[in-house]
NUVODO-981813 format. One record per residue (C-alpha): x, y, z; chain. Coordinates in steps of 0.25 Angstrom, whole numbers, plus 5000, padded with zeros to 4 digits. Layout:
N
PT   c1   c2   c3 kette
PT    X    Y    Z     A
...
END
This chain:
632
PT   c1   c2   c3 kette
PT 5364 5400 5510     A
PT 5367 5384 5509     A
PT 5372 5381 5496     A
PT 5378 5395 5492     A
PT 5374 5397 5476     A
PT 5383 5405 5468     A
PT 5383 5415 5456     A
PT 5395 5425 5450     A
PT 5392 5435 5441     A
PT 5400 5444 5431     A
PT 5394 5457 5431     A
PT 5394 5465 5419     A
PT 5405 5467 5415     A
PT 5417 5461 5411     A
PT 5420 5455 5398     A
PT 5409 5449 5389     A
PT 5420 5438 5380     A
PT 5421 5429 5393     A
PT 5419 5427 5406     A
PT 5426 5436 5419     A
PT 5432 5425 5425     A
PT 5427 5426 5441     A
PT 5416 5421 5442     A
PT 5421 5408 5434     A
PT 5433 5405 5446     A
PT 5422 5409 5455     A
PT 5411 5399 5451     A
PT 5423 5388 5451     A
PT 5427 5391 5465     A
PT 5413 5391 5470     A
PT 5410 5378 5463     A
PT 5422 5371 5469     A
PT 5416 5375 5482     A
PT 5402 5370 5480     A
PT 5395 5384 5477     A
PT 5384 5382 5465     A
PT 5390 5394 5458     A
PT 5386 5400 5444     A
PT 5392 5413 5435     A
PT 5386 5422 5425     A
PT 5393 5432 5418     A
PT 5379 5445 5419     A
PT 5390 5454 5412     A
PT 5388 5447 5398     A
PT 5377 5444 5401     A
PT 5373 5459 5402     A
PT 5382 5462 5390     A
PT 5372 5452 5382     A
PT 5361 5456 5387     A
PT 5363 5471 5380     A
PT 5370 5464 5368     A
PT 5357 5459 5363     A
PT 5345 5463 5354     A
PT 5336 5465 5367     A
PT 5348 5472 5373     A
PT 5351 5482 5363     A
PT 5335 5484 5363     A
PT 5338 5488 5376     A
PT 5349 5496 5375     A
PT 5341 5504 5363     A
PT 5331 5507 5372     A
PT 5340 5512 5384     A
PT 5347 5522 5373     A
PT 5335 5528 5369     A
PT 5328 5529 5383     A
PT 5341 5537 5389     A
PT 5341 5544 5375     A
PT 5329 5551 5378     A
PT 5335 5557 5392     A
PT 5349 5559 5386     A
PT 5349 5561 5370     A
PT 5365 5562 5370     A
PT 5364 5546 5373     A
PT 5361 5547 5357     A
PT 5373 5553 5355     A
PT 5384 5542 5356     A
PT 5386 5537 5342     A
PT 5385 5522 5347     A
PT 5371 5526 5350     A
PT 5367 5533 5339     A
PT 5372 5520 5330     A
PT 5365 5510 5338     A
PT 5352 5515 5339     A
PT 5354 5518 5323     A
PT 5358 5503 5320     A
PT 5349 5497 5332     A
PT 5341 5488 5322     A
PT 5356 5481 5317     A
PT 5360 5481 5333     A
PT 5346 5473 5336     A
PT 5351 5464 5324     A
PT 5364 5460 5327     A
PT 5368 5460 5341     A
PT 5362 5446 5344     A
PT 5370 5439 5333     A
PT 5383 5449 5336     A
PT 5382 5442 5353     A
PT 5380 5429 5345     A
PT 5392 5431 5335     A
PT 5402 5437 5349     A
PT 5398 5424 5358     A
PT 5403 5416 5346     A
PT 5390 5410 5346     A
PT 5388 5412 5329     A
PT 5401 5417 5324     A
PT 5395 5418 5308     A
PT 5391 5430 5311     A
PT 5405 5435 5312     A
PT 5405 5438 5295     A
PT 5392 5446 5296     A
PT 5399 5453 5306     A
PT 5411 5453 5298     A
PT 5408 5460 5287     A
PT 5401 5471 5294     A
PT 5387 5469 5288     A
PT 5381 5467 5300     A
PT 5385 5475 5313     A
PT 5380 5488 5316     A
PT 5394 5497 5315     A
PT 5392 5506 5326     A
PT 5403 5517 5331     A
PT 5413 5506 5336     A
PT 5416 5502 5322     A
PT 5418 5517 5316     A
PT 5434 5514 5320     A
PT 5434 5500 5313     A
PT 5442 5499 5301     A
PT 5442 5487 5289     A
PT 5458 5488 5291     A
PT 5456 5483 5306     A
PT 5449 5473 5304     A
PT 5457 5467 5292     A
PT 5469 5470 5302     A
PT 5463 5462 5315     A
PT 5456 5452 5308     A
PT 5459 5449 5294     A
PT 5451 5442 5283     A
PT 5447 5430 5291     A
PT 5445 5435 5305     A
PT 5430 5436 5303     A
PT 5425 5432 5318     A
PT 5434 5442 5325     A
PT 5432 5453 5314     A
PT 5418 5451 5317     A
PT 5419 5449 5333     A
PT 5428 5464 5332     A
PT 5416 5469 5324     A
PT 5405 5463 5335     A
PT 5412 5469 5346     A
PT 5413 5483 5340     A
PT 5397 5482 5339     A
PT 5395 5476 5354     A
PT 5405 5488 5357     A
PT 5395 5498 5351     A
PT 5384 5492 5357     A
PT 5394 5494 5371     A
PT 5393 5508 5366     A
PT 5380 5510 5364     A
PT 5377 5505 5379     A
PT 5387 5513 5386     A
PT 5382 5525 5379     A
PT 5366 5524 5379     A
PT 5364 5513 5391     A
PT 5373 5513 5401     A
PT 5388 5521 5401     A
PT 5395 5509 5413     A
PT 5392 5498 5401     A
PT 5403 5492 5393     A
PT 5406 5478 5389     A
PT 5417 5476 5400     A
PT 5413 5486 5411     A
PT 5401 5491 5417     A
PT 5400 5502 5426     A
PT 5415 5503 5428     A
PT 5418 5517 5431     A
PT 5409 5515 5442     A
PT 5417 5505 5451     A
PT 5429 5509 5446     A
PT 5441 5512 5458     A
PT 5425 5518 5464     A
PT 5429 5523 5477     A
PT 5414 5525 5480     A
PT 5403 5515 5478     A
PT 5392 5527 5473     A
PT 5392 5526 5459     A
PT 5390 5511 5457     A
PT 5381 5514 5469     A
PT 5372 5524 5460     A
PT 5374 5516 5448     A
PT 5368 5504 5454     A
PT 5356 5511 5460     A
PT 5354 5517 5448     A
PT 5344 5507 5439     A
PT 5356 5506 5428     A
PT 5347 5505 5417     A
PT 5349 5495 5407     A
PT 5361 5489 5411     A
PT 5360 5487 5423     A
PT 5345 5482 5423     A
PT 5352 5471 5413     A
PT 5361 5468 5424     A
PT 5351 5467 5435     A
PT 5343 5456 5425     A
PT 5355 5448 5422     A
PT 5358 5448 5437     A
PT 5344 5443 5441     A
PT 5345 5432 5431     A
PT 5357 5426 5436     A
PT 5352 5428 5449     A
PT 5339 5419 5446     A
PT 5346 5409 5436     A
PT 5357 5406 5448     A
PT 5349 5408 5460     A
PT 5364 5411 5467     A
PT 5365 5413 5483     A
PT 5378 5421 5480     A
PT 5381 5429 5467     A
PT 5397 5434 5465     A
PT 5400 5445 5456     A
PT 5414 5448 5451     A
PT 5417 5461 5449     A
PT 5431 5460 5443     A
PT 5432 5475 5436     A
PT 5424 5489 5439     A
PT 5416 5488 5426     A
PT 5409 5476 5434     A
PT 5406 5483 5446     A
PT 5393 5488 5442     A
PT 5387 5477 5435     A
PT 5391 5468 5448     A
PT 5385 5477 5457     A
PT 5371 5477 5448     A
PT 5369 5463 5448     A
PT 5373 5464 5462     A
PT 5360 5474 5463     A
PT 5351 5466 5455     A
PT 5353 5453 5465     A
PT 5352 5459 5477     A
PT 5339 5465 5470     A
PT 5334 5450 5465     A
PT 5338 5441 5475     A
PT 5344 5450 5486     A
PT 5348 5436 5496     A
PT 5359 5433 5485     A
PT 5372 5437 5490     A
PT 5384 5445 5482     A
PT 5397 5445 5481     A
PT 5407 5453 5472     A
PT 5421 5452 5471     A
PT 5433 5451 5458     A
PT 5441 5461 5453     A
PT 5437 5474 5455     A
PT 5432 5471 5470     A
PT 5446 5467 5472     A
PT 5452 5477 5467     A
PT 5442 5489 5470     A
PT 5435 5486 5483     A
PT 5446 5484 5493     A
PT 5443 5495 5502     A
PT 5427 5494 5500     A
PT 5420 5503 5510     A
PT 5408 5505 5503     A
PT 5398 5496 5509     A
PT 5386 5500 5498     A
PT 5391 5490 5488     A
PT 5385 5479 5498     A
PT 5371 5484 5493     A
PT 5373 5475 5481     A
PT 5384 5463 5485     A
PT 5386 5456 5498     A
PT 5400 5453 5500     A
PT 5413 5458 5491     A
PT 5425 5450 5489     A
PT 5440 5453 5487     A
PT 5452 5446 5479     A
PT 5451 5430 5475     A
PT 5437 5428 5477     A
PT 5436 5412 5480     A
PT 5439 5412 5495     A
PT 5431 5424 5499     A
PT 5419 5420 5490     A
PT 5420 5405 5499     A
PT 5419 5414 5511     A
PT 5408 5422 5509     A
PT 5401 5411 5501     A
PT 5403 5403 5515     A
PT 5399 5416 5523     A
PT 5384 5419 5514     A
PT 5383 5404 5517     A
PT 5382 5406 5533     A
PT 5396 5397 5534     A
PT 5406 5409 5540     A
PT 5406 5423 5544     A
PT 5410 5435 5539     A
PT 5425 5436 5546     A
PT 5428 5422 5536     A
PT 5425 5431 5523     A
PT 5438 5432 5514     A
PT 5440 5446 5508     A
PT 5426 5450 5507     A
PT 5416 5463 5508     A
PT 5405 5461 5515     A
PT 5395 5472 5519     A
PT 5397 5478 5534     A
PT 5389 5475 5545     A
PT 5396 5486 5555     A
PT 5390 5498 5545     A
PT 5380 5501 5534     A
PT 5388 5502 5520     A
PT 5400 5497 5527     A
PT 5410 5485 5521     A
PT 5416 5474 5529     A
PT 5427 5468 5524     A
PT 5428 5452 5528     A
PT 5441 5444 5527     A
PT 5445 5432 5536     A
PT 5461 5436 5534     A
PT 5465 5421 5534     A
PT 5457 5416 5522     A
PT 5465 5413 5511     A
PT 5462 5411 5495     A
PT 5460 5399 5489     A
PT 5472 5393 5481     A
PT 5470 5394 5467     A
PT 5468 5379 5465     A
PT 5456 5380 5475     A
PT 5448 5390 5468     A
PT 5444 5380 5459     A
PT 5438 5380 5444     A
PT 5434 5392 5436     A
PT 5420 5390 5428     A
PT 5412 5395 5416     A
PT 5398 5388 5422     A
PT 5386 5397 5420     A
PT 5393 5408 5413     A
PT 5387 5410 5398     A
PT 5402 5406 5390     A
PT 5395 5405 5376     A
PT 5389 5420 5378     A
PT 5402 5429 5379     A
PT 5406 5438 5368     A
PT 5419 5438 5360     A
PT 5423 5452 5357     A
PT 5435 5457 5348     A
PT 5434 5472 5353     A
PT 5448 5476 5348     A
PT 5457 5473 5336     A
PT 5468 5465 5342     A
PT 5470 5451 5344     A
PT 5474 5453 5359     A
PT 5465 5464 5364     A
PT 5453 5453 5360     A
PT 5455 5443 5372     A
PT 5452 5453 5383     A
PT 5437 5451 5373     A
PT 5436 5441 5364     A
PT 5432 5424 5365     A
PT 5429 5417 5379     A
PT 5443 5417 5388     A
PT 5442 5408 5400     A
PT 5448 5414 5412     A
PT 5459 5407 5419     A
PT 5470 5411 5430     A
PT 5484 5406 5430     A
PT 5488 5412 5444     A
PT 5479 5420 5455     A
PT 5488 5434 5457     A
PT 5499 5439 5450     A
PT 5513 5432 5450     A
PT 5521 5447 5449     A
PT 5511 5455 5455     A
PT 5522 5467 5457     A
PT 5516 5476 5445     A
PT 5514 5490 5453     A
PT 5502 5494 5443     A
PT 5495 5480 5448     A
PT 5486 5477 5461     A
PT 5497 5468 5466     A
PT 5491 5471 5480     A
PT 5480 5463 5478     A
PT 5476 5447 5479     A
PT 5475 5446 5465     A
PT 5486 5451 5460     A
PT 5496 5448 5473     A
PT 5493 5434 5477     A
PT 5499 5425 5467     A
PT 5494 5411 5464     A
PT 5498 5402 5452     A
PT 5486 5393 5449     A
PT 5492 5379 5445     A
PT 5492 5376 5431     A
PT 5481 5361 5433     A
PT 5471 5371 5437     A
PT 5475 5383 5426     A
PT 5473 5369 5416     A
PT 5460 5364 5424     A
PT 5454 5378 5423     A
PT 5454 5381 5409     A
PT 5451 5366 5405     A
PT 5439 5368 5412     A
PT 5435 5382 5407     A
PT 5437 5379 5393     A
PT 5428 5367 5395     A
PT 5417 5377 5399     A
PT 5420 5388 5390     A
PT 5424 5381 5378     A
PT 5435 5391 5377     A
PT 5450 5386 5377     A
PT 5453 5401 5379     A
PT 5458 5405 5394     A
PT 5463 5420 5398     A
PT 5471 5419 5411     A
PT 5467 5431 5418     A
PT 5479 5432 5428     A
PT 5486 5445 5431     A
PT 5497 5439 5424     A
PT 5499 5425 5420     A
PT 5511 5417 5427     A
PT 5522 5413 5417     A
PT 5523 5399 5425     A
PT 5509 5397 5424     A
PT 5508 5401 5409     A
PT 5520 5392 5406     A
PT 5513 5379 5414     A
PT 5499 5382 5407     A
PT 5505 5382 5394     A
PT 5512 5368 5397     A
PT 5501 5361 5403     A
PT 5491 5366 5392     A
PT 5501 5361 5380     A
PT 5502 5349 5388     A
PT 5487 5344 5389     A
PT 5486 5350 5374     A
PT 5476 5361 5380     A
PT 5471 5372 5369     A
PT 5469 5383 5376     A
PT 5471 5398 5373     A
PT 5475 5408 5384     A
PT 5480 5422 5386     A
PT 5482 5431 5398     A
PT 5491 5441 5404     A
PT 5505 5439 5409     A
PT 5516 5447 5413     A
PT 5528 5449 5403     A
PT 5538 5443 5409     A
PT 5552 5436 5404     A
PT 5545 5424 5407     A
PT 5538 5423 5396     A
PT 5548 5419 5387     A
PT 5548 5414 5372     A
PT 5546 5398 5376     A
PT 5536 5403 5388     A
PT 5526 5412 5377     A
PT 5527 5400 5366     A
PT 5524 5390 5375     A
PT 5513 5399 5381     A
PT 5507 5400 5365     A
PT 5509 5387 5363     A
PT 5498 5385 5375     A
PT 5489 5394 5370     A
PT 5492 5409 5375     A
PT 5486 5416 5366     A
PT 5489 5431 5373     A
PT 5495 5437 5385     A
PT 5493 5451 5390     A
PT 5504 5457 5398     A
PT 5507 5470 5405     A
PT 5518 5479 5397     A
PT 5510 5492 5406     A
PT 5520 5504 5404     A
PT 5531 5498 5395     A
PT 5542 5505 5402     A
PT 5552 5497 5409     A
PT 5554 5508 5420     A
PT 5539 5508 5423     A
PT 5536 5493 5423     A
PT 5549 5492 5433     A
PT 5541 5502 5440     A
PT 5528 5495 5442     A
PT 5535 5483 5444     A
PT 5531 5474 5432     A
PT 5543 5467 5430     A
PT 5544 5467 5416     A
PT 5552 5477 5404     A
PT 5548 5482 5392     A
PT 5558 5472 5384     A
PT 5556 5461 5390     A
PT 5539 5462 5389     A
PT 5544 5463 5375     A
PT 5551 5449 5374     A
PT 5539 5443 5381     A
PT 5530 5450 5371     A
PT 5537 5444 5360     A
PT 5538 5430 5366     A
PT 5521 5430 5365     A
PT 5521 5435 5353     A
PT 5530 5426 5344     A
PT 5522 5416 5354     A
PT 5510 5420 5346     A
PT 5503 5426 5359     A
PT 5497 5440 5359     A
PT 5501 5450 5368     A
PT 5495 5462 5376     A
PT 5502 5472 5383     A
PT 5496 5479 5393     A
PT 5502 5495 5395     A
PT 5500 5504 5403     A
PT 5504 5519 5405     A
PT 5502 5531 5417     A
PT 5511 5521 5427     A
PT 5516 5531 5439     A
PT 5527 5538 5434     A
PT 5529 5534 5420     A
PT 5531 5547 5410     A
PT 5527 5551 5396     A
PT 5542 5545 5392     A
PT 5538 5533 5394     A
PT 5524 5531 5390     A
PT 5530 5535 5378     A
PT 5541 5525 5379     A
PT 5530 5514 5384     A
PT 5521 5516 5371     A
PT 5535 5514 5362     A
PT 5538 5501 5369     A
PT 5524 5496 5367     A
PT 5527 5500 5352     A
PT 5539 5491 5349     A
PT 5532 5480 5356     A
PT 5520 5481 5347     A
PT 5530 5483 5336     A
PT 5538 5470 5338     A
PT 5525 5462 5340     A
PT 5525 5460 5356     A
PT 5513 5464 5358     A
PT 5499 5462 5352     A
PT 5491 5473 5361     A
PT 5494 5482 5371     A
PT 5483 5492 5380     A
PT 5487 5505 5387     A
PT 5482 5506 5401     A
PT 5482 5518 5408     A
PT 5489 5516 5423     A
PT 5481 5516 5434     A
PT 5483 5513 5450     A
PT 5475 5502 5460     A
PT 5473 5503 5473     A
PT 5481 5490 5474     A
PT 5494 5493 5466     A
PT 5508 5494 5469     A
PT 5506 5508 5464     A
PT 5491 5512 5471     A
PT 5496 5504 5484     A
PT 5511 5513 5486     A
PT 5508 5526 5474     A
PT 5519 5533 5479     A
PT 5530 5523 5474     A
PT 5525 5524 5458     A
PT 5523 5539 5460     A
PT 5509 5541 5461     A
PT 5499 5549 5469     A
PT 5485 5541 5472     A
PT 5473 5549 5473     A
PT 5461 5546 5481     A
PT 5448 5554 5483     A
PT 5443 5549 5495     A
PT 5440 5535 5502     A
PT 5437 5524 5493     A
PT 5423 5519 5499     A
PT 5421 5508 5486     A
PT 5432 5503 5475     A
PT 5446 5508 5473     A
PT 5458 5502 5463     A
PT 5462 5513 5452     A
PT 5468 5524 5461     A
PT 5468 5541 5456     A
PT 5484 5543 5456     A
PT 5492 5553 5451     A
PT 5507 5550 5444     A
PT 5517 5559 5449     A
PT 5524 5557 5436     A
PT 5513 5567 5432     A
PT 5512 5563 5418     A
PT 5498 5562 5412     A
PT 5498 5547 5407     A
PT 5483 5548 5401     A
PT 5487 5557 5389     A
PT 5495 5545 5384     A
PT 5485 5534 5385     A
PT 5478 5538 5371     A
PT 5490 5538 5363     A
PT 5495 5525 5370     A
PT 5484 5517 5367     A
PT 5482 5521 5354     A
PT 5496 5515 5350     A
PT 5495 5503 5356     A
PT 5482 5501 5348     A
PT 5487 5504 5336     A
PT 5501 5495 5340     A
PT 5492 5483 5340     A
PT 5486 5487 5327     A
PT 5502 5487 5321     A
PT 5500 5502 5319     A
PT 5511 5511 5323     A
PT 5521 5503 5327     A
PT 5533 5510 5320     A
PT 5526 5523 5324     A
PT 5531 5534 5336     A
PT 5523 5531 5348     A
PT 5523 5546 5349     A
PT 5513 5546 5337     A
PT 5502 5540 5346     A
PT 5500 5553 5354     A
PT 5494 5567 5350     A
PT 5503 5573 5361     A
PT 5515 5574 5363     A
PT 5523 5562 5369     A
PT 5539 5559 5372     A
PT 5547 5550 5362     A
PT 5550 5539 5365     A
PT 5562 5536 5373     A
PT 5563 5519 5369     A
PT 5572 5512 5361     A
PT 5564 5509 5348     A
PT 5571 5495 5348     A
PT 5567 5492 5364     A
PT 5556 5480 5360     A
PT 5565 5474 5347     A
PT 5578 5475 5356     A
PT 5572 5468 5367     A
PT 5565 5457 5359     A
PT 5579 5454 5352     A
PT 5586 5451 5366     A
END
């Protein structure tokens, strides 16, 4: 090939307020090796492309021309209302992208004052009180960006339910790849012609593909939701310029394809690699160039040569990572910074930095410095192989992000932020007078103490999120997550009087936990919400992977996988049964609709009992447990 060219992609779809973060390390890398490398982000670009006049023109048409086969298509009430209001739809949603990219933020008192949105069945729950509650008298550009996004969400609607079902504005097509143990259905889905979607995706592919002119595109593929939309633009290349060679990796190849079989998926990609992608990607960029065989390639699928549809896996054995400080410089190059859409989805201040503003990606530490957490893919490199990045490249890497993004904002997307490296960051950036703002997950550990959080704040942390799971001290000694109820309580209440939000994620349905404490868990989280330690919380239902302590040795946490048959494709969520025999799901309503309200200030001094419409134990916890250990 000489002079390799490269192109990484974010398929559709991840996140539409800022940019997944692989393909901007990637790019950097490849640079520092002398590659020409370009990025585009085709999943926002998709999402704009239907969030236009010409794009709701064509989404009309594909409800009206399905309605015709399948009246019932008329039926959904976010239908109905937007073939009714089309004419205000056609008006506004050019202005409405404009006002979300923060590109003409006037409009946020038309929008305000609900004059000028079409209010489609998203708003029906909206009440006057809420919005005084989360935004006041003055908070006009976040009442109105909470109102924009409600309208975007109905739209979202209106395309799921007449145009295309796999769509939404973070997934597509993600039941599909999900733990698939066969290839088929994304197999049918991608020889089927899609329709509009898909048609739009095979376009924006083509234009990138003639804009770059690459020798080599990458695509990430770092959840299931992304699966498809890679695997289209994969199609459309290998259609357009069929000498342009593939490679996917990122998250859910890591995760999912570790016992690929299924040589089918080589009809679209050439190659497939696993874990830290910057040492494979230089071998295989070496081995498309002619430079060294197949027996030097690092973690990497390749399509068999012994069989047809078989896989061969290639890995040297002796080839190692590259150190942190060799991977180089993330960038923002080439990716369209000023066209991202900031959306206040929810009405709380902590839910909104998962959606809301540009967040530049950084990484403290590769891995995970506990990496013990049973529920967790401890086995894996991502999470197993711990390496602290040092704190002159942490301090390089957002200088020079925020010099291209023109956003002082930085999420640091490690599985769990080291207290030693929170604690020099924060030193170095008072000392060189750097205003930065950052948030990111950490565990709650004692480290964090009173002096550590304030000196943290002082820095810039604005947020941290944290795993509280099943708030029960007998559970969380059980899957080994090395903190207690009371003490997540302290380290809570050190954040908060620092002035930094916190979120709590929680989980319920771990192996062996019983109705009792489920129960006990929810009136934990209450006196915690009711002493001001936390700012939101989430319930997650538990779920097993292939590559946890409790998938990987089931019998020591008191559970029974099921497998029906030979995994051919992607596996990571596993069937089990919990011997306990307790049926977690019934709870999951009742939960989550507390903690909601809990945020909102509602119910606090209410019995958690109160929050199901069946009957539930009492719970067994001192009522004073959180103002107890707070005052010791």
């Amino acid at each position: 090939m000489g002079s390799v060219k490269v192109l990484s992609l974010i398929p559709p779809l991840v996140q539409v307020n800022t940019p997944y973060p692989a393909t901007s390390f990637i790019t950097g890398f490849l640079e520092k090796l002398g590659y020409p490398s370009a990025q585009d982000d085709l999943g926002l670009k998709l999402v704009l492309r239907l969030l236009s006049a010409r794009g709701l023109l064509a989404i009309r048409d594909e409800v009206l021309g399905r309605a015709k086969s399948d009246p019932s298509v008329l039926a959904k009430d976010s239908i109905r209302f937007f073939l009714d209001a089309y004419p205000d739809y056609e008006r506004t949603i050019d202005p409405v992208i404009s006002f979300l990219q923060g590109k003409d933020p006037t409009l946020a008192h038309r929008i305000a004052a609900r004059t000028l949105l079409p209010e489609g069945p998203r708003f029906q729950n909206l009440e006057a009180d809420d919005l005084s509650w989360a935004f006041g008298l003055m908070g006009t550009q976040d009442q109105a960006k909470h109102l924009a996004s409600l309208y975007i969400d109905d739209l979202t609607d209106v395309i799921s339910h007449g145009v295309d079902s796999a769509f939404s504005l973070s997934r597509y097509g993600e039941k599909l790849a999900a733990s698939a143990p066969t290839f088929d259905p994304l197999l049918a889905a991608l020889r089927n012609g899609g329709g509009l979607i898909a048609e739009m995706i095979r376009e924006l592919a083509v234009h990138s593909i003639e804009t770059h002119k690459p020798d080599v595109v990458l695509i990430t593929i770092p959840f299931p939701g992304c699966v498809l939309g890679a695997l289209r633009i994969a199609k459309a290349i290998k259609a357009h310029a069929p000498s342009v060679k593939i490679g996917i990796g990122g998250g859910y190849v890591n995760t999912e394809l570790r016992r690929l079989k299924d040589g089918r998926i080589f009809q679209f990609v050439d190659a497939i690699t696993l874990d830290d992608g910057e040492r494979p990607l230089e071998l295989l960029l070496e081995h498309w160039s002619g430079k060294v065989g197949r027996e030097s390639l690092l973690r990497t699928y390749l399509r068999g040569t012994k069989a047809q549809g078989s896989v061969e896996y290639c890995s040297s054995g002796s080839e190692h990572d590259h150190p942190q400080i060799a991977t180089g410089y993330p960038t923002l190059r080439g990716l369209p910074i000023g066209d991202y859409l900031s959306l206040v989805e929810m009405l709380n201040p902590m839910h909104r930095f998962w959606s809301d503003l540009h967040w530049n990606k950084v990484m403290l530490a590769h891995g995970c410095y506990w990496h013990q957490c049973s529920f967790c893919d401890i086995s894996l490199d991502y999470i197993k192989r711990y390496e602290l990045s040092p704190v002159d490249m942490t301090i390089e890497r957002m200088k020079r992000l925020k010099a291209e993004s023109g956003s002082s904002g930085f999420h640091f997307v490690d599985e769990a932020a080291p207290p030693v490296a929170l604690k020099d960051l924060s030193h170095r950036l008072i000392e060189e007078k750097l205003s930065f703002s950052w948030w990111g997950n950490i565990r709650f550990e004692k480290t964090f103490t009173r002096e550590l959080t304030a000196l943290m704040s002082d820095a810039g942390c604005v947020a941290v999120s944290g795993g509280l799971e099943v708030a029960s001290d007998r559970l969380l000694k059980k899957m080994k997550k090395g903190v207690t109820v009371e003490q997540v309580a302290r380290v809570t209440r050190n954040f908060r009087e620092a002035g930094v939000l916190v979120h709590a994620y929680l989980m319920y349905g771990f192996p062996t936990q019983t109705a009792q404490e489920t129960i006990d868990s929810l009136e934990r989280v209450r006196q915690l919400f009711a002493a001001g330690c936390l700012s939101s919380a989430f319930w997650h239902r538990f779920s097993t992977t292939a590559h946890s302590a409790v998938g990987l040795a089931p019998e020591e946490y008191g559970v029974k996988i099921q497998r029906n048959g030979e995994v051919q494709f992607a596996e990571n969520d596993l069937e089990f049964r919990d011997l306990a025999g307790v049926d977690h799901d019934r709870y999951g309503f009742g939960l989550r609709k507390a903690v909601y309200n809990f945020m909102l200030g509602i119910g606090l001094d209410q019995d958690v009992r109160s929050w199901f419409d069946f009957k539930v134990p009492r719970p067994e916890v001192d009522p004073g447990l959180v103002r107890k250990a707070l005052e010791s």
